[in-house]
C-alpha positions as CSV (number, residue, x, y, z in Angstrom):
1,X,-20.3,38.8,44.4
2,X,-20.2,36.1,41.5
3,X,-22.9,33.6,41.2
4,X,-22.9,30.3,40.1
5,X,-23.9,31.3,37.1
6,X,-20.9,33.6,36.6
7,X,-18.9,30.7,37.7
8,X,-20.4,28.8,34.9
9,X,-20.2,31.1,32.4
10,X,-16.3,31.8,33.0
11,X,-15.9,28.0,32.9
12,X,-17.3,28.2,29.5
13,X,-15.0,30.6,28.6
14,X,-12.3,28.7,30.1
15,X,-12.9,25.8,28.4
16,X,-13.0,27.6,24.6
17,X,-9.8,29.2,25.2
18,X,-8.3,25.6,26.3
19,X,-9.7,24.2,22.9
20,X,-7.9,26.8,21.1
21,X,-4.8,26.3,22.9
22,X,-5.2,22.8,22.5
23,X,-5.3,23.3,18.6
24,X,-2.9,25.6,18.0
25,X,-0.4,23.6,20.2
26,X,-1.5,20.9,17.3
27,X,-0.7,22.9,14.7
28,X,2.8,23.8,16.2
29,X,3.3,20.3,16.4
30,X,2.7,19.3,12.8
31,X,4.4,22.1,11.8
32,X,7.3,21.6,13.4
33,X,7.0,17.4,12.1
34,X,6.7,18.4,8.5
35,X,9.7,20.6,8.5
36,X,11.7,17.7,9.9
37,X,12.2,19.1,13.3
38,X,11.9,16.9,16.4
39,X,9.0,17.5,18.9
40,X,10.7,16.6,21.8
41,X,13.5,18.4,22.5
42,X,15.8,18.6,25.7
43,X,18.9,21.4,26.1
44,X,20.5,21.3,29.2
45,X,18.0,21.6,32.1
46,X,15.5,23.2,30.2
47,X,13.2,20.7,28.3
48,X,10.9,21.5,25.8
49,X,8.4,18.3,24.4
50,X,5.8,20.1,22.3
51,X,4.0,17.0,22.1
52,X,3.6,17.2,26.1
53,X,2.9,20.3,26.3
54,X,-0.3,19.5,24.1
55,X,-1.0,16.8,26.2
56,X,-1.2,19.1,29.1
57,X,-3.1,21.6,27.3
58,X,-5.9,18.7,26.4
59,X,-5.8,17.8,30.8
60,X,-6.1,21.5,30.9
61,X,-9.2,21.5,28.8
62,X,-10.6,18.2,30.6
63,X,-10.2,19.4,33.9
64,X,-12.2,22.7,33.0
65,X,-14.7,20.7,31.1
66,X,-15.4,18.8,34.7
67,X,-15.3,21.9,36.3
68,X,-17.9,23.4,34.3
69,X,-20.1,20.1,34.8
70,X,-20.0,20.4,38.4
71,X,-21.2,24.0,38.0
72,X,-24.3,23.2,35.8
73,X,-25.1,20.2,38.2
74,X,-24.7,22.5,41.1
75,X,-27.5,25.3,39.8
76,X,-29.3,23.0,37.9
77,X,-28.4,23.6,34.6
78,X,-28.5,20.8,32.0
79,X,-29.5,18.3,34.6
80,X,-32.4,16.1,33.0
């Protein structure tokens, strides 16, 4: 059965994996700016903003990062 402190630890690794998400949605971004594309493009019903999708990658990474507080105040971890 997991512990709290597996639950911390997998938010931890939750939370690096959103950061590099995060960064390499960045990256696609600036990529796709310096070749003169546009970053928010729509066809049909299908819509595709890179620049969104980062922003819900950095949510994504917030919400973990609160997740993982929780979990340290819970066990007592970090708590001064």
């Amino acid at each position: 059965m997991a512990t709290e402190h597996d639950h911390l630890a997998q938010a931890i690794r939750h939370i690096a994996r959103a950061e590099e998400m995060v960064a390499e949605q960045r990256g696609r971004v600036d990529r796709m700016a310096e070749h003169g594309q546009d970053t928010k493009l729509a066809k049909g019903r299908a819509a595709f903003d890179a620049e969104q999708l980062g922003s819900d990658a950095r949510a994504s990474r917030d919400d973990r990062t609160r997740h993982r507080r929780r979990t340290e105040i819970a066990i007592g971890v970090g708590v001064r």
